[in-house]
C-alpha positions as CSV (number, residue, x, y, z in Angstrom):
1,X,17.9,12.3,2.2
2,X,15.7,14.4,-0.3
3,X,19.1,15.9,-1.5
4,X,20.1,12.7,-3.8
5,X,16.8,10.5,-3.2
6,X,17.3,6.9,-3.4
7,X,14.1,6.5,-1.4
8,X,12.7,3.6,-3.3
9,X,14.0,0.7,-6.6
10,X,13.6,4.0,-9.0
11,X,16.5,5.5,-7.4
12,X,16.1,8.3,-9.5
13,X,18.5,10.7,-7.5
14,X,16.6,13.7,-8.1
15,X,17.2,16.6,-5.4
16,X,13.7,16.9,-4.0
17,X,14.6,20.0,-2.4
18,X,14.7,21.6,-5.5
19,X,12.9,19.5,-7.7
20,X,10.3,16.7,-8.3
21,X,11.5,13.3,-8.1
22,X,9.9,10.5,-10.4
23,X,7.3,10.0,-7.6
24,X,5.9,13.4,-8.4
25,X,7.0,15.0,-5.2
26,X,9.2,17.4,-3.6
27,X,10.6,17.6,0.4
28,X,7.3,18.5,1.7
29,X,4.8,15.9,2.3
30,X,1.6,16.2,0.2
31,X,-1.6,14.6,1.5
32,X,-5.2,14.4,0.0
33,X,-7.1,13.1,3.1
34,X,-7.1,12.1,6.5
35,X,-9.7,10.2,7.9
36,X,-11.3,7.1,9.7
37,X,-11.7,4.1,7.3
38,X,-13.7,1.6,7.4
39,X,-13.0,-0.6,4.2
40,X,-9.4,-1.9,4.8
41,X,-9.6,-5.7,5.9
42,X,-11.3,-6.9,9.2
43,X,-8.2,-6.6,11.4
44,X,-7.5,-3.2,9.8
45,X,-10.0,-1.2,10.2
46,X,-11.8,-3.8,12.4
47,X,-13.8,-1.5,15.4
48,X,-14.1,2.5,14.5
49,X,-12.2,2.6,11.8
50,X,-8.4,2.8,10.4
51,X,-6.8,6.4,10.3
52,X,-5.8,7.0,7.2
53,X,-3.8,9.3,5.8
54,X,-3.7,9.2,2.0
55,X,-0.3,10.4,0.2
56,X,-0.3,12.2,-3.1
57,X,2.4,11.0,-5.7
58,X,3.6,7.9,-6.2
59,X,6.9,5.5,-7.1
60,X,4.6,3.6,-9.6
61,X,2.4,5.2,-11.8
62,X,0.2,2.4,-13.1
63,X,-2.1,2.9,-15.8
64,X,-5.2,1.4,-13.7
65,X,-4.5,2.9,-10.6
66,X,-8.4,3.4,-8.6
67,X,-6.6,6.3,-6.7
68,X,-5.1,8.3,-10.4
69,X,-6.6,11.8,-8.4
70,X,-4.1,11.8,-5.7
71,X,-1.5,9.1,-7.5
72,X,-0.9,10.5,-11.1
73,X,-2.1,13.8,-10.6
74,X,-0.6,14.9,-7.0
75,X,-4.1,16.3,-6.1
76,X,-3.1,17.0,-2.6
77,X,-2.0,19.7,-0.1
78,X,1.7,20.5,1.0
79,X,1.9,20.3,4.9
80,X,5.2,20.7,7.3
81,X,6.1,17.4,9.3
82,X,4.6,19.6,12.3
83,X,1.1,19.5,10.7
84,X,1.5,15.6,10.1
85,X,2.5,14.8,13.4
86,X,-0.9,16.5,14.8
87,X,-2.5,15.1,12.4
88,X,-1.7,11.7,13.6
89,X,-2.8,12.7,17.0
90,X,-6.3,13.9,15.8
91,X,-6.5,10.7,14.1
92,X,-6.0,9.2,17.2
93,X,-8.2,11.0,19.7
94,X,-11.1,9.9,16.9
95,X,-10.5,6.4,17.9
96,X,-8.8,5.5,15.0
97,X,-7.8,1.5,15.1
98,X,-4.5,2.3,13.8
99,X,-2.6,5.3,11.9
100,X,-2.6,3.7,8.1
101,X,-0.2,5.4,6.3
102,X,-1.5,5.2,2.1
103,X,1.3,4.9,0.0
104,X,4.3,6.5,1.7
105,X,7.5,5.0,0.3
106,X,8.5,8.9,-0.8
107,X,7.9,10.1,2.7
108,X,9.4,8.2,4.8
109,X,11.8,11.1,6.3
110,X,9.1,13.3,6.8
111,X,6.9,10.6,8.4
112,X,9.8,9.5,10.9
113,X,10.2,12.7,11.6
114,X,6.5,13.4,12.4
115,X,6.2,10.0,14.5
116,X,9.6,11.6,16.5
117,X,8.0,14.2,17.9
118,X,4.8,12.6,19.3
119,X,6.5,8.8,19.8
120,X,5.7,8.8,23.5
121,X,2.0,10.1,23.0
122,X,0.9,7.4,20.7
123,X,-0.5,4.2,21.4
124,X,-2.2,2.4,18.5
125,X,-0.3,0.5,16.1
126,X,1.2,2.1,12.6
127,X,0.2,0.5,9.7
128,X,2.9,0.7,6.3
129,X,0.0,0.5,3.2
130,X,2.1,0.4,0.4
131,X,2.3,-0.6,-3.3
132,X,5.2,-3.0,-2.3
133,X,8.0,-1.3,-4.9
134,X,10.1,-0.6,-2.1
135,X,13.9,-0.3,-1.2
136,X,15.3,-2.8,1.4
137,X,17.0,-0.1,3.1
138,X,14.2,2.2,3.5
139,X,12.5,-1.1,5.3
140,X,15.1,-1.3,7.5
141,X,14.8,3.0,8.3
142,X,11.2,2.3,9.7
143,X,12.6,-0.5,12.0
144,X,10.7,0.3,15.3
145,X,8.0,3.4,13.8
146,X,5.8,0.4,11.6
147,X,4.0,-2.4,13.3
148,X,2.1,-3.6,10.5
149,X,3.2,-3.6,6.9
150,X,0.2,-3.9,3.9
151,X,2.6,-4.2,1.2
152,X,1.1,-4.8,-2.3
153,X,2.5,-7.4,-4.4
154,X,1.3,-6.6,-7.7
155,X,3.3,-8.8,-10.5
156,X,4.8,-11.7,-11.0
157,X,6.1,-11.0,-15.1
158,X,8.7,-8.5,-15.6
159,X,6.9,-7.8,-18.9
160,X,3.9,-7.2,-17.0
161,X,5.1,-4.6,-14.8
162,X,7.4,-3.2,-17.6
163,X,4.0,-2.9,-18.9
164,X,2.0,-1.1,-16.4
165,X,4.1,0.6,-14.2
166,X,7.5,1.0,-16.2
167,X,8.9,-1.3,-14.0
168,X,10.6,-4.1,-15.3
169,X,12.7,-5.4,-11.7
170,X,9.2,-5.1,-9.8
171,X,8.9,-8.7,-8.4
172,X,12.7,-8.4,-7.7
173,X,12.8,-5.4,-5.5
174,X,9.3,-5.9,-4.2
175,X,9.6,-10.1,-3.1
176,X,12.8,-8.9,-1.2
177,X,11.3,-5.4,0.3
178,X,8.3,-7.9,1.8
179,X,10.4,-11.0,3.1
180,X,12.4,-7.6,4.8
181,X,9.0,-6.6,6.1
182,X,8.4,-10.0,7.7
183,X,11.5,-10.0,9.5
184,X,11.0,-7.0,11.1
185,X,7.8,-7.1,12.3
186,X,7.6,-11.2,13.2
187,X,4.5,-13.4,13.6
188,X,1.0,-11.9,13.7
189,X,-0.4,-10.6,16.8
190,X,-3.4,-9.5,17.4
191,X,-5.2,-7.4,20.6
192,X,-8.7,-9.1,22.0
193,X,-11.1,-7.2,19.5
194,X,-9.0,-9.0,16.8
195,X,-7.1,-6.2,15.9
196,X,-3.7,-6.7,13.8
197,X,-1.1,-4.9,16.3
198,X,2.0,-7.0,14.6
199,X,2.7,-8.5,11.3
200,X,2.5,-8.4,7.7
201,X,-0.8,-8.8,5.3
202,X,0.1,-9.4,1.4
203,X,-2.1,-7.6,-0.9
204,X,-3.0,-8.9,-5.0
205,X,-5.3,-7.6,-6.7
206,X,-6.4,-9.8,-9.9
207,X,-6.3,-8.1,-13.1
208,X,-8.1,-9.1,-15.9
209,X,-6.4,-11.5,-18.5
210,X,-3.4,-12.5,-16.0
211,X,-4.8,-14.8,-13.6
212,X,-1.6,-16.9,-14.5
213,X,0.6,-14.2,-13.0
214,X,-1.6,-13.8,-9.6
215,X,-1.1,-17.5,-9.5
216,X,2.7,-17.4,-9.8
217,X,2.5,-14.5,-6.7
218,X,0.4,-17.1,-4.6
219,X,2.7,-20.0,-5.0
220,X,5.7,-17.3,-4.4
221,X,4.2,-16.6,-1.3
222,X,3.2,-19.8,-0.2
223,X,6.8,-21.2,-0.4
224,X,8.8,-18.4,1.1
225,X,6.3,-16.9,4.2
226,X,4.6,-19.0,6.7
227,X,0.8,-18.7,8.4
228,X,2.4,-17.8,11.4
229,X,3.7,-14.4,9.9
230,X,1.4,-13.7,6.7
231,X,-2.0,-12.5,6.0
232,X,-2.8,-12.5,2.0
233,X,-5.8,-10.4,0.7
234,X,-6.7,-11.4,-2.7
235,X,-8.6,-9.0,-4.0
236,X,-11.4,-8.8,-6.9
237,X,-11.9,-4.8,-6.8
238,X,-10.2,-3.9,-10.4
239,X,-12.3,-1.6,-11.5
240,X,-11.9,-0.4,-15.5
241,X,-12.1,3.5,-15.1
242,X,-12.7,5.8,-18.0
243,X,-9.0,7.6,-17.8
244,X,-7.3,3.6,-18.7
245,X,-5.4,4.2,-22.2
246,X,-6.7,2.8,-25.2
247,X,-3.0,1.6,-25.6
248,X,-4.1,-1.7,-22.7
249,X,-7.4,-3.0,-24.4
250,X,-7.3,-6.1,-22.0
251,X,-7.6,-3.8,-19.1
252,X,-11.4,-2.3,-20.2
253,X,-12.9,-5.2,-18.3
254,X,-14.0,-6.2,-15.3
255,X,-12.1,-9.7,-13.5
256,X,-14.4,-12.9,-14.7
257,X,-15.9,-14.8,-11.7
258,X,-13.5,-17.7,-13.1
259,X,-10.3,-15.9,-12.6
260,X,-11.1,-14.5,-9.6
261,X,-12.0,-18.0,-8.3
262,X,-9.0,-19.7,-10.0
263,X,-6.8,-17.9,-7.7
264,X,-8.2,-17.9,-4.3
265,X,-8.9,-21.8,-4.9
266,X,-5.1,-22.0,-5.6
267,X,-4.8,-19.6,-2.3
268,X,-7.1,-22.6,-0.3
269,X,-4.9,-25.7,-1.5
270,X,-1.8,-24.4,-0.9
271,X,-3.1,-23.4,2.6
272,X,-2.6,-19.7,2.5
273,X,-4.8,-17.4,5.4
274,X,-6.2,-14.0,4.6
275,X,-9.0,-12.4,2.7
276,X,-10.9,-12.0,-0.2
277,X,-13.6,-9.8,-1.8
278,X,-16.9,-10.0,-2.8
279,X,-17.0,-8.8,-7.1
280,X,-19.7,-6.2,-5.6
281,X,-16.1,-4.3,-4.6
282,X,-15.0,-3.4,-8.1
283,X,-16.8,-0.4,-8.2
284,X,-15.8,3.7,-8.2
285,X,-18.0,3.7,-5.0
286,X,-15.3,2.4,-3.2
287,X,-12.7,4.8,-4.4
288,X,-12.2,7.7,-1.2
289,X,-13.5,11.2,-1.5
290,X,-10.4,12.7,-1.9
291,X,-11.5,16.3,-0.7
292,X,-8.8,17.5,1.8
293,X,-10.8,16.4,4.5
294,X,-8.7,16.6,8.0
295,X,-5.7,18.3,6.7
């Protein structure tokens, strides 16, 4: 599959063997940590801890993104689909809650090929944490390894994510990508501790100047996903960091308590379950220590 990747929307068709692909990456899979974490939401990381294991490159590329170290500039370390599977393991014997897999879309091959060799030795859920631009087909690929997808769903306006992420047909591929998610992984289940072990949570994080937009997502969500099936973590953690071009003056700012509050009201009336955050999480304390740790 790296030979011609169509991985994700971008469909770039780059031979990753030889070369980069528009996510940044090549065959091998790159990761900049592996750890237990204990921000995700409640039913994430809800005892000792999610195992994450944070990707390097990315299918998106925005201009705000809190994790730019690992996402823009591919800080990472290569490792062979052996080293990932035991890595998993380690994870695992921690007393991880879960294996959370941090924005994977351009590693999906190497990740089902890690989860083949230790299948019958793990027993925690898998959890897909993604930004949501993904390929229908790829969804259908990870039928059976994913148990909980954490999609992002970022924009509403095409202009918007034209914008940002230079891509135009985001809401398009990723409102499809996440009603595919749904289907596979059915209503939400969780273990005694109130763990997720099945189901889907929907991520939004507000950006300054576009509550409008998040409110178009929430409405799109209320009307095509049900409470049985969907989570939705709105979240308030947009932090300005120093590296955001000049070029997007409306993203220098923090989100205002009003828009914020404008959209997890809207969440409430239209009956919507899930999260939200505190305004104390917009900060760079919250960003991971990217440092190789566990690799």
């Amino acid at each position: 599959m790296m030979n011609e990747c169509t991985l994700c929307p971008r469909k770039c068709g780059t031979d990753r063997i030889n070369s980069k692909g528009f996510c940044g990456a090549g065959s091998k899979a790159i990761v900049a940590r592996a750890s237990l974490h204990k921000w995700e939401e409640p039913c994430i990381s809800y005892k000792n801890g999610a195992g994450t294991v944070f990707f390097s490159g990315c299918n998106l590329h925005c201009c705000f993104c809190q994790n730019n170290k690992i996402s823009n500039t591919l800080f990472g370390k290569e490792i062979s689909d052996e080293k990932l599977a035991e890595i998993f393991l380690r994870l695992q014997d921690m007393g991880a809650d879960n294996i959370d897999l941090v924005t994977p879309t351009h590693f999906v091959p190497n990740i089902i090929n890690a989860f083949d060799m230790i299948k019958h030795k793990l027993s925690i859920p898998v959890v897909y944490n993604c930004g949501g631009y993904e390929s229908v087909d790829t969804i259908k690929m990870l039928n059976g390894y994913i148990d909980v997808y954490l999609p992002d769903l970022k924009y509403y306006s095409p202009d918007i994510s034209a914008r940002y992420s230079n891509a135009p047909d985001y809401f398009e591929k990723a409102s499809a990508a996440v009603l595919a998610m749904v289907k596979q992984v059915g209503t939400l289940k969780y273990n005694a501790e109130g763990g997720l072990l099945k189901g889907t949570i929907i991520r939004h994080m507000v950006l300054p100047s576009h509550r409008h937009d998040s409110m178009e997502i929430i409405k799109w969500i209320a009307e095509n996903t049900s409470v049985e099936d969907v989570l939705v973590s709105i979240m308030n953690q947009y932090t300005p960091f120093d590296f955001i071009s000049d070029e997007f003056p409306e993203l220098k700012r923090k989100v205002t308590k009003m828009e914020y509050n404008s959209v997890v009201d809207l969440a409430a009336e239209l009956g919507i379950n899930g999260f939200t955050q505190q305004k104390s999480s917009a900060s760079e304390d919250y960003v991971p220590d990217f440092d190789l740790s566990g690799i």
